[in-house]
C-alpha positions as CSV (number, residue, x, y, z in Angstrom):
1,X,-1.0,17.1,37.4
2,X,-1.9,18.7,34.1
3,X,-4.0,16.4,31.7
4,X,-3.0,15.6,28.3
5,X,-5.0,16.5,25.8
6,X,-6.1,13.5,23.2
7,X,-6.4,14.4,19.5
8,X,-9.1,12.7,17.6
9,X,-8.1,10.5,15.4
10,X,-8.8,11.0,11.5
11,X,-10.6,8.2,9.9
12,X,-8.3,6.3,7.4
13,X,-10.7,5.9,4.6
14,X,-12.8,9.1,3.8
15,X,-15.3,9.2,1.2
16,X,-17.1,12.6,-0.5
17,X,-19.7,12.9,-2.7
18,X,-19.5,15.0,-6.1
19,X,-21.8,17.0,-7.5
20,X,-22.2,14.2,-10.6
21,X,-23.1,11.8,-7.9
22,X,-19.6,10.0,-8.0
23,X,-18.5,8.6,-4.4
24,X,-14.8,9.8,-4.5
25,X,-12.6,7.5,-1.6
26,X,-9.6,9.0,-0.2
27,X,-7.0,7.2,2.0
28,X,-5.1,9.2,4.3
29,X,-2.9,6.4,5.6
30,X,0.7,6.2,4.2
31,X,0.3,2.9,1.8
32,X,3.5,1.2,3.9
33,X,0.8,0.9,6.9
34,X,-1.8,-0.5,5.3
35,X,-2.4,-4.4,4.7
36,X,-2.9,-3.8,0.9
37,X,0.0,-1.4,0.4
38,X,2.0,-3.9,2.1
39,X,0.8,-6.9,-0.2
40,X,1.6,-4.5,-3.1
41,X,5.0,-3.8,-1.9
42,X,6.0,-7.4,-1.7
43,X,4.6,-8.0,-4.9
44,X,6.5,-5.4,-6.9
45,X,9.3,-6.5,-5.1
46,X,8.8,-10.1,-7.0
47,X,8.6,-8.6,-9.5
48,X,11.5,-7.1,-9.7
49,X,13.9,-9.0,-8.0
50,X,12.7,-12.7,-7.4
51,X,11.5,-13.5,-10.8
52,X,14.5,-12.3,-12.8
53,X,17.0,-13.6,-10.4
54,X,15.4,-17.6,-10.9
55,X,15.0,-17.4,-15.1
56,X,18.3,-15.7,-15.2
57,X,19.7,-19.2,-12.9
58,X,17.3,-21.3,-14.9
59,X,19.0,-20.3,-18.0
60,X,22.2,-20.5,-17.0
61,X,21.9,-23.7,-15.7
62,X,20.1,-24.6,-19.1
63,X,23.3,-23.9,-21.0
């Protein structure tokens, strides 16, 4: 039976160094997958839809 061959898995966070001495952090994992691209997701999606949708029913029940 033939063997599969596993690929080596890229590290998520990657970090370089610049020649000013600047640590420079690069994600390579699509925000959607991470924990904190999740958080942010939900919280734009507050944002944007929660929060408008309850004033616009608190002010109409105000009138």
């Amino acid at each position: 039976m033939a063997r599969k061959e596993k690929k080596e898995k890229e590290p998520v966070v990657v970090t370089k160094k610049r020649r000013d001495d600047s640590i420079e952090v690069e994600i390579k994992k699509s925000p959607a997958k991470t924990t904190l691209g999740k958080i942010t997701i939900v919280l734009i999606i507050i944002g944007i839809i929660v929060i408008p949708v309850v004033a616009l029913i608190f002010l109409l029940s105000q009138a």
